[in-house]
N, C-alpha and C positions, 0 to 999 in steps of 0.2 A: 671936653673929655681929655684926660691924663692919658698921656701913651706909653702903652705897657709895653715894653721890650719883650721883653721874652714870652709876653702872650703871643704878641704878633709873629715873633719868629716860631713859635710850635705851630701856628695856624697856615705860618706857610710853609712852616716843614711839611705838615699833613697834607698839603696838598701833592708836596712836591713828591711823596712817598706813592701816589697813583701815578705821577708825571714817569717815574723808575720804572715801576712797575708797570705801566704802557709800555714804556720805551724798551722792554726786554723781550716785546715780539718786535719792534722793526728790524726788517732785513738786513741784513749784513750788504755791503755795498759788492753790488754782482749776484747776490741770491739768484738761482734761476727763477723761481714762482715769480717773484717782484718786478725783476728787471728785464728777462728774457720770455717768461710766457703767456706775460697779465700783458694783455689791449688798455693800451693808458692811451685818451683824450689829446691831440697836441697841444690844449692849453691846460696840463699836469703841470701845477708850480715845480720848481727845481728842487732837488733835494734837498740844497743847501737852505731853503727858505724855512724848512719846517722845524729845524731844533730853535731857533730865534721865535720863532713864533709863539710855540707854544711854551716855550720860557715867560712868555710876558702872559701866556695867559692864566699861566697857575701860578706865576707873579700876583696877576688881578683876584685870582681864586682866592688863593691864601688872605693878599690885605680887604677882600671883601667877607671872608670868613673870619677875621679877625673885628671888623666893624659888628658884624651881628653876636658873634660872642660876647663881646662888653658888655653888652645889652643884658643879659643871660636873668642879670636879678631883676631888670627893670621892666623887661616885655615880655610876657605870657605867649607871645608870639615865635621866641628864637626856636622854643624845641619842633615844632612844628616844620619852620624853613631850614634847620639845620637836617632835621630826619631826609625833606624835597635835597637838600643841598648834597647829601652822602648819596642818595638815589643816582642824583647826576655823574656824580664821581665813580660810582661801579658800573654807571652806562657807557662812560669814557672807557675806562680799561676794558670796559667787555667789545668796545669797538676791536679795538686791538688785536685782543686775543682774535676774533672772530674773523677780520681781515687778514691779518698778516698769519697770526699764529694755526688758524682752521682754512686761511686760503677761501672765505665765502663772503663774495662779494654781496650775494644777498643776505647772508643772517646778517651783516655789517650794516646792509642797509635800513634791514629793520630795525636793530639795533640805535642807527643812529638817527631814524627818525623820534622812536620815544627818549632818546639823547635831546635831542633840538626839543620838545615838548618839556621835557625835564627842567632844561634850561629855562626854555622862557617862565617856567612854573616859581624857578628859585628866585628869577629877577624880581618877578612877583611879590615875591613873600619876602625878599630881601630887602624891597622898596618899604614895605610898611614898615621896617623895623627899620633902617636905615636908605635912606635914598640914594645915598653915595655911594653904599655899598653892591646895590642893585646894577646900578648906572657901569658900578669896573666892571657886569658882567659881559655889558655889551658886547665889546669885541668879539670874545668869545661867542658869543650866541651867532653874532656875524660869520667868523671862522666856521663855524659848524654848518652854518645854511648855506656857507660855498664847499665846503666838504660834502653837503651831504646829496647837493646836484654832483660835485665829483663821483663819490661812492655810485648815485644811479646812472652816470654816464658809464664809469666802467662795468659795471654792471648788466649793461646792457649792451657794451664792446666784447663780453667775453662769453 
């Protein structure tokens, strides 16, 4: 396979356009809701860990949505995983909003359970069309299943 530049970079633009648009509920550093009246776990990773984080994982988003795209004329498959793949992507930002921007640690929670189901759904359908492209979504899938005991720990602190 021929590497298309500028596909891959729209593929990771697009993801990176959910990664913004997440990112315009997190708390400002001192919000009261976030930092003085949410019951956070003492093993709540550091602030500093989360924008690195999830840089690499709509990193992985992007060049594993760029692997099933190329595909587009050869596998009857892509429209299918890309529909499961956009599902994931508004389960992500509706975490967001729901945690930070509505302050509910429960709708979050639920949220991010059919989020984690999403996922492993796209890995899925990502694998038959591309293996490799399945395989970037790991981490991510990982991140979310220790997120989403975070989300029912706090949850269940407040």
């Amino acid at each position: 396979m021929k590497l298309n530049v500028p596909k891959l970079a729209l593929s990771i633009a697009f993801c990176f356009l959910f990664a913004f648009a997440g990112g315009t509920f997190t708390p400002e550093p001192g919000s009261e809701w976030y930092y003085q009246l949410l019951n956070k776990p003492s093993w709540n990773p550091p602030d500093w860990l989360f924008p690195p984080a999830w840089t690499l994982f709509f990193l992985l988003m992007g060049i594993a949505l760029y692997l099933v795209v190329t595909e587009w004329d050869k596998n009857k498959l892509v429209k299918g995983a890309l529909a499961v793949f956009g599902v994931q992507l508004l389960l992500n930002l509706a975490w967001s909003a729901l945690f930070f921007g509505l302050h509910s640690p429960l709708f979050a929670l639920v949220d991010i359970v059919l989020l984690w189901l999403a996922i492993v759904l796209t890995i899925v359908k990502f694998r038959a069309i591309s293996p490799l492209a399945g395989n970037l979504l790991i981490p991510y899938l990982l991140w979310v299943s220790f997120a989403s005991f975070l989300n029912f720990t706090i949850w269940q602190l407040n």
